[in-house]
Structure formats: C-alpha cells, structure tokens
C-alpha positions in Angstrom: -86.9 51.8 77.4 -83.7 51.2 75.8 -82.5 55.0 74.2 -79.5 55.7 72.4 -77.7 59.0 72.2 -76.0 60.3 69.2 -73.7 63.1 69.9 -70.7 63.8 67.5 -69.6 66.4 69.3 -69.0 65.1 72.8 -67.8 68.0 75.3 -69.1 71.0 77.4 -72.8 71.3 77.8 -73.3 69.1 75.1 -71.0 65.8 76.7 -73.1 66.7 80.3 -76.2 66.7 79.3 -76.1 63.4 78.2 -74.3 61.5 81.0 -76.0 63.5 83.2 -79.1 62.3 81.3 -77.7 58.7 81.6 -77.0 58.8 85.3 -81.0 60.4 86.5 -83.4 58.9 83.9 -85.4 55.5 84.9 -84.6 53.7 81.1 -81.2 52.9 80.2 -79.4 54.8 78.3 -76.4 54.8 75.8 -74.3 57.0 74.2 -72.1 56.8 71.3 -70.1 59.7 70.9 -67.3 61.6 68.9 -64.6 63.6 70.9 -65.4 67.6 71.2 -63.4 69.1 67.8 -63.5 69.8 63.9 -67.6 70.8 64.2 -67.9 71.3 60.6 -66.1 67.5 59.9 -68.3 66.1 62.4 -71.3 67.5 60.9 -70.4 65.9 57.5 -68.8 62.6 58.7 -70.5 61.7 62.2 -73.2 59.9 60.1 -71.9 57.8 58.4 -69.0 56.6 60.9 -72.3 56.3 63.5 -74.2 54.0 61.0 -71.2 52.2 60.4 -70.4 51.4 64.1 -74.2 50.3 64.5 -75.2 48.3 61.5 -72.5 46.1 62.4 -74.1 45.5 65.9 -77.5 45.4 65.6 -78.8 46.1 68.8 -82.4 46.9 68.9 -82.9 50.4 70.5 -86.6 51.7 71.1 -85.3 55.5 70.4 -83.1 57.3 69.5 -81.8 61.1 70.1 -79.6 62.5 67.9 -77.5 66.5 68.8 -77.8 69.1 65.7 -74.1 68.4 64.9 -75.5 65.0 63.1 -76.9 65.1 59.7 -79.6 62.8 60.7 -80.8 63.0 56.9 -77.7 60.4 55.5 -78.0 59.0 59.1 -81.5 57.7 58.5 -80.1 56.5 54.9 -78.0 54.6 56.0 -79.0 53.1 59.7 -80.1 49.5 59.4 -83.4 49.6 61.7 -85.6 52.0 60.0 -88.5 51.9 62.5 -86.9 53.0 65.6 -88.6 56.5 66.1 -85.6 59.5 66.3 -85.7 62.7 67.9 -83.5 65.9 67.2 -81.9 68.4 70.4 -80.9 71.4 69.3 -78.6 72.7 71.6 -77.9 75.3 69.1 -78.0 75.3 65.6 -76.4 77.2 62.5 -78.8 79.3 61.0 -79.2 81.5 63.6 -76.2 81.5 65.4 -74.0 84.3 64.7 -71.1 82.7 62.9 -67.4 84.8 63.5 -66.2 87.3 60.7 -63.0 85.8 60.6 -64.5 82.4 59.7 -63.2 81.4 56.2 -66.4 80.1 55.2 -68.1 83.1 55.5 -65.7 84.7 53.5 -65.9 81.5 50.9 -70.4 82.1 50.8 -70.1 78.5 51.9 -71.0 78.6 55.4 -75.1 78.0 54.8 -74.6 74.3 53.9 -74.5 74.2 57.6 -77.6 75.1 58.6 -78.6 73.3 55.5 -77.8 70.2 57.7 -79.8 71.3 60.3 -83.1 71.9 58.0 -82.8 68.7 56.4 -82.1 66.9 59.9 -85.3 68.5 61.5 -87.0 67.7 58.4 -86.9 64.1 58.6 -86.8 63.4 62.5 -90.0 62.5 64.0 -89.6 64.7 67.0 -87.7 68.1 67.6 -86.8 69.5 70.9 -85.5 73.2 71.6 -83.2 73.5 74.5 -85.9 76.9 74.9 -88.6 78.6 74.1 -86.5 81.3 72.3 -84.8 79.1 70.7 -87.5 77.3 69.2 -89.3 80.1 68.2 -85.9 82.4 66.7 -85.1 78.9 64.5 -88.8 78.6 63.1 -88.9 82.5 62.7 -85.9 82.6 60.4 -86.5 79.3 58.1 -88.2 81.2 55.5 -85.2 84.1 55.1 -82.6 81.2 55.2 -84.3 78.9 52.6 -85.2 82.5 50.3 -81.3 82.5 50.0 -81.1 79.7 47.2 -82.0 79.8 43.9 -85.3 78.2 43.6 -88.0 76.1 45.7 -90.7 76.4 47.8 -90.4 75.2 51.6 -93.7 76.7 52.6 -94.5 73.2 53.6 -91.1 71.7 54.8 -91.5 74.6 57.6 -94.9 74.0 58.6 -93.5 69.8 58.8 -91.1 71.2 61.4 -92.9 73.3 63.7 -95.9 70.8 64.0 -93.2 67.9 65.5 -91.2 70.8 67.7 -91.2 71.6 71.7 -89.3 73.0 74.4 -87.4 70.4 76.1 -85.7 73.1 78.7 -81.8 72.2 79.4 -81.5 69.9 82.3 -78.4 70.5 84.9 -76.5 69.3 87.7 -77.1 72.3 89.6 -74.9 72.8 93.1 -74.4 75.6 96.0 -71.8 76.2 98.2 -72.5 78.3 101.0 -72.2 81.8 99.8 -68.7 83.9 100.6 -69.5 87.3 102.2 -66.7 89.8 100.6 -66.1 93.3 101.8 -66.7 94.5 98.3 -67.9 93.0 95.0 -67.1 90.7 93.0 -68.1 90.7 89.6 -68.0 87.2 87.7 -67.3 86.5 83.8 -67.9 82.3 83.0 -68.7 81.8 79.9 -66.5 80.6 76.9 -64.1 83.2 75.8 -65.3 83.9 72.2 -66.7 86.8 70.3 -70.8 85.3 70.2 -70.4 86.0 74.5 -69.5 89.9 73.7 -66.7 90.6 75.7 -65.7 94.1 74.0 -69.0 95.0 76.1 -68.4 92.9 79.0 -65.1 94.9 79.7 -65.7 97.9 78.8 -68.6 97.8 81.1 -66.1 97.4 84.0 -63.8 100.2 82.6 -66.6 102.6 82.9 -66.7 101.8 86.6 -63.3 101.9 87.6 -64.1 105.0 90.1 -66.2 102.1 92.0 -64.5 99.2 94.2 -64.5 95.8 93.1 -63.2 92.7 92.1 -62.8 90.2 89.4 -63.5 86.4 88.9 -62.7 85.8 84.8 -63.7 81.4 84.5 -64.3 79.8 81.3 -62.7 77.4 79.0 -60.0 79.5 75.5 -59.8 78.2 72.3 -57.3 78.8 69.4 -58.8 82.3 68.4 -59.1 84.0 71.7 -60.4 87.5 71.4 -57.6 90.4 72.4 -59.7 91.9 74.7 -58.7 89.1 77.6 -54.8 89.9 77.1 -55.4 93.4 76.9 -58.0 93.9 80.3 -55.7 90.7 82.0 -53.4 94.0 82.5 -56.1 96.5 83.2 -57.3 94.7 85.7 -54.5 92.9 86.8 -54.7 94.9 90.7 -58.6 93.9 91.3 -58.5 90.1 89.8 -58.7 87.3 92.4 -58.6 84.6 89.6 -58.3 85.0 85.5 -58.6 81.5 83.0 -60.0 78.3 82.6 -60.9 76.1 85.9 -61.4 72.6 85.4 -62.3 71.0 88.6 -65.6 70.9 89.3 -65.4 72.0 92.7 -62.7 74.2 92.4 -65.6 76.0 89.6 -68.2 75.9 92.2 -66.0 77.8 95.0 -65.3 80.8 92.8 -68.8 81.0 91.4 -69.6 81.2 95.5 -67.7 84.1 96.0 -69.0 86.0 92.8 -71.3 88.5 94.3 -72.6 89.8 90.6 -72.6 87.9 87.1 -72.2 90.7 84.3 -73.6 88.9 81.0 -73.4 90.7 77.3 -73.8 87.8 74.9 -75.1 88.1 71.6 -75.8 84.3 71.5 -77.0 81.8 74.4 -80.0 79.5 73.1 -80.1 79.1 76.7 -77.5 79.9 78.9 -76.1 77.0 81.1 -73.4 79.3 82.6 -75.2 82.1 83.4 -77.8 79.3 85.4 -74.9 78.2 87.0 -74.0 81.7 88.4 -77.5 82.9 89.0 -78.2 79.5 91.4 -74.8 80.1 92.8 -75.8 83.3 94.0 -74.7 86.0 91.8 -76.8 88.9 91.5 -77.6 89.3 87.4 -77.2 91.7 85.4 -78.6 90.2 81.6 -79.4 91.8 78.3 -83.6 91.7 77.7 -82.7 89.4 74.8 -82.2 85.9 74.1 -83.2 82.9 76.2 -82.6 84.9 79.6 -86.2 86.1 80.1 -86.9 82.1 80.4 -84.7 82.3 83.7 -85.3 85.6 85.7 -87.9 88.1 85.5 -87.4 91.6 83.9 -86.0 93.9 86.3 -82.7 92.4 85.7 -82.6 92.9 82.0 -81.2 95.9 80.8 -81.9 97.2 77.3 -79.2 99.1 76.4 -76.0 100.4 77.5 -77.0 103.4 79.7 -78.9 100.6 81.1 -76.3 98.3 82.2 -74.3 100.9 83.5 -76.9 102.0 85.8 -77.8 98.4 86.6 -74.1 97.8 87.2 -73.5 100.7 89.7 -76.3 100.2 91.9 -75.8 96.4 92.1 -72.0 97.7 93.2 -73.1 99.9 95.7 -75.7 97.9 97.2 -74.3 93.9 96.9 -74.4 93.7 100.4 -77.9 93.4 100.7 -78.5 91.4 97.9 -80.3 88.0 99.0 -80.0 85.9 96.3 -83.3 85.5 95.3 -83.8 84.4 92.2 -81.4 81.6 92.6 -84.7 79.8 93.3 -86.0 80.9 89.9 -83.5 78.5 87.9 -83.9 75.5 90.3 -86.7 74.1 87.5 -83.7 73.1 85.6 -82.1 71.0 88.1 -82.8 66.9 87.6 -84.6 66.6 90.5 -87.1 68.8 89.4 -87.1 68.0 85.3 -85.8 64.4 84.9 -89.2 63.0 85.7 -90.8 65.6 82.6 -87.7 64.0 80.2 -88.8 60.9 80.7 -92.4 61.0 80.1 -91.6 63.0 76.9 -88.8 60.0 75.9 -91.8 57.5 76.9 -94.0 59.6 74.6 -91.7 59.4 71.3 -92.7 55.3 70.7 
C-alpha cells in the first residue's frame, strides 16, 4: 500500500507519530506536512495549500490519513482523486479540549468554528480513529451539546454518521529505558508541556504541601509564548531541591533524567492520551494520576487519586516508601510500543481500501 499522511501541524507528538509510523509500518508511507505554528491558520489554510501541492502531481495514493488540524471537508472539495478512501486521527480535537481564558476567541464567541472543523471533517471521512478510548467516547458524548449551540438544525443523524465509522487506534510510541538511577531520596518528575490544560497551579502546590518531606525535582517539557507564572514563581521556591528545570531537547539527554525520576506527579485537566506521562511510567516513575481522562487506559486504579486529600496522601507515602518501589507497571504501557502495535496499525490501514 502506498498511504499518504496529511499533517498541518507537524511537531511534538503529532510530527512523531508519523515518522515513527513511516519508519515501522510494512507499506510505504509519505507525509506531507506544515511546520508546528499558527493552529488556528493551519486549520483554515492547510487544505487548500495540501490540495494545491497534490493536484499538480498526481500521484495515485491507495489512502490517505489526515490529523484533526485539516479541514478535510474543503480538502475532499478540492483534491483531484476522489476515490482514494481517507481516514481522520484525532490526536485531540476542539470541542472538548479546554481552550485558555485568555484566548481572544473566547472572548470574541468565535472560538466554536473550530470544532466546527472538526465535525464537518469527521463527517465526511470514511474512517475515524481516536488516539483512546476516552477520547472517542468524551467527543461522541458532547456532539449533541456543541451542535445545540447554533441557531437551528438537527444533527441527530450527522452524530450517529460518525460514531458508526469511529475506533480506537491507541497512540503508538518509540518507547526506551535506561537502566534505572537509584537516588538516596526522591525524585519527583514534571514532563509535560508548560501550559494551563496540564494544571500546574495543582502540580506545585502539591509539592508545597510536602515541603516537611525530602526530595527532589526534575521540571522537562517544551514553553511557549504564554507560560504560566507559576514556573517563575516555584523556579525560586524550589530552586535548593531542583536537579534540572526547562526544556530538554536531545533525546537521550530526555531519557536520562526521566531515569532518574523516581515519581511522576500528573494534574492535567486535558491528555486524550498522555504520551508523556507513558514515557515516565515505562521509564520507571512510580505514578501518581488523577482517576480521569485517558489514564485509566494505562495503569490500573490504585494509582488514581480522586481528589486532593487524595493526592496528598498518594504523594507522601510514594515519598516515604520510593525505595521499594519496583516499577511495575512500566510493563502495563509496553502495548503502546511499535513492536507490540505496528503490526495492529497496519491491518487496520490494510482494512480502510
């Protein structure tokens, strides 16, 4: 098979999964791509700089797999081959993702046109596929309360149209493990993005609460433009017990400090699945995740705290006793590793045609 991929939005998770994707599967794959900034341009004008780039070639692909930044609607309008079969990976999408307070569009009432996109997209793909099950299910859930938002029409049907073509295709990852560093006390990791969707207000305060305790810090994870205050103002809290704070781009520079992280403190209010938190737990890292979101998926229930007496108490103990923690549900993620899923991928890819 011959598959193309369509991603205007072409770093992070979103760039890896499909060279990584390119690099394991048995067809041959291509990707055609738009660099990794302006999401709300490229969710307007990915489609039609796409179909321009393509109806000029011509090449004859037997599917194609588009990302949820394209508005595959004016894509399909416009794209000179309508029979090749094309599929939709949400990796996360705008209806359900908690969009920023200090977003202008919110402020504007003009932010639903972009989940709009994503409706319409879904509507006219031939195949869906959820990077999880919660996901999936969270983006089916709330279609009828978005769509009751404007002033007339009945989608009953468009919903059912989706959810009959939709599945869980489970994120696929390069997944790596240096030999673990023993510490004589622990170390508490932060690696995800630093933005206001991955809670850090909790995430710090958490370790404020337990500054009678002794431990260290590991802050990774890639700033943007608005970082949130609460990294410049804990930087100094915590300035005595950090071993490293910012952004680490090497790859195996990132997969020594995750082996010395001896627990992985999550508080996110969004992860449709939760790549770094995968990459921690199969690293190593003891977890301590809210019972929400697409972590049930990855580890069973006794690390999920419900609230925030919870995670207190989860975050003592794990402090008191990381010394005899074995790692044990590093082996619970290792379904998400190529070896074990590239082989289901392409099946499903061989399926679409």
């Amino acid at each position: 098979m011959k598959i193309l991929f369509l991603e205007p939005f072409f770093t992070g998770s979103h760039r890896r999964w499909c060279e990584e994707i390119q690099e394991f599967s048995s067809h041959e794959v291509h990707i055609l791509s738009l660099s990794g900034n302006h999401w709300k341009w490229r969710m307007h004008g990915a489609s039609v700089e796409f179909s321009e780039n393509l109806n000029d070639k011509r090449i004859k692909y037997d599917l194609i797999i588009a990302s949820d930044f394209l508005d595959l609607a004016t894509f399909k309008s416009l794209y000179w081959d309508k029979a090749v079969p094309l599929a939709l990976y949400f990796h996360e999408n705008q209806i359900t993702y908690p969009w920023s307070s200090k977003d202008q569009d919110v402020f504007l009432e003009r932010d639903n046109h972009y989940g709009w996109i994503n409706f319409t997209s879904a509507l006219v793909a031939d195949y869906c596929f959820f990077n999880s099950n919660y996901h999936l299910r969270s983006f089916v859930q709330e279609l009828p309360f978005f769509l009751a938002q404007f002033p007339d029409g009945n989608f009953k049907r468009s919903i059912g149209i989706i959810s009959s073509k939709s599945k869980v295709l489970h994120l696929g990852m390069k997944l790596f493990r240096k030999s673990k560093i023993k510490n004589n006390k622990p170390v508490i990791l932060w690696n995800h993005r630093w933005e206001y969707d991955k809670n850090p207000s909790l995430f710090f305060q958490s370790l404020a609460a337990v500054q009678d305790l002794d431990w260290e810090l590991i802050v990774l994870g890639k700033s943007y433009q608005n970082v949130p205050n609460e990294f410049k103002q804990f930087q100094s809290l915590f300035k005595e017990r950090t071993i490293h704070w910012g952004f680490v781009s090497d790859i195996n520079e990132y997969q020594e400090k995750l082996a010395i992280a001896d627990i992985l403190l999550t508080t996110a209010i969004q992860d449709f699945f939760g790549g770094s938190v995968v990459e921690a737990i199969h690293a190593g890292a003891f977890p301590i995740l809210p019972n929400r979101l697409a972590y049930k998926e990855h580890i069973s229930e006794e690390y999920l705290f419900n609230n925030e007496a919870e995670l207190d108490q989860m975050l003592r103990l794990s402090i008191a006793k990381f010394s005899s923690w074995d790692s044990r549900t590093s082996k619970d993620v290792e379904k998400y590793s190529w070896t074990n899923c590239i082989s289901k991928y392409d099946d499903i890819f061989e399926s679409c045609i």
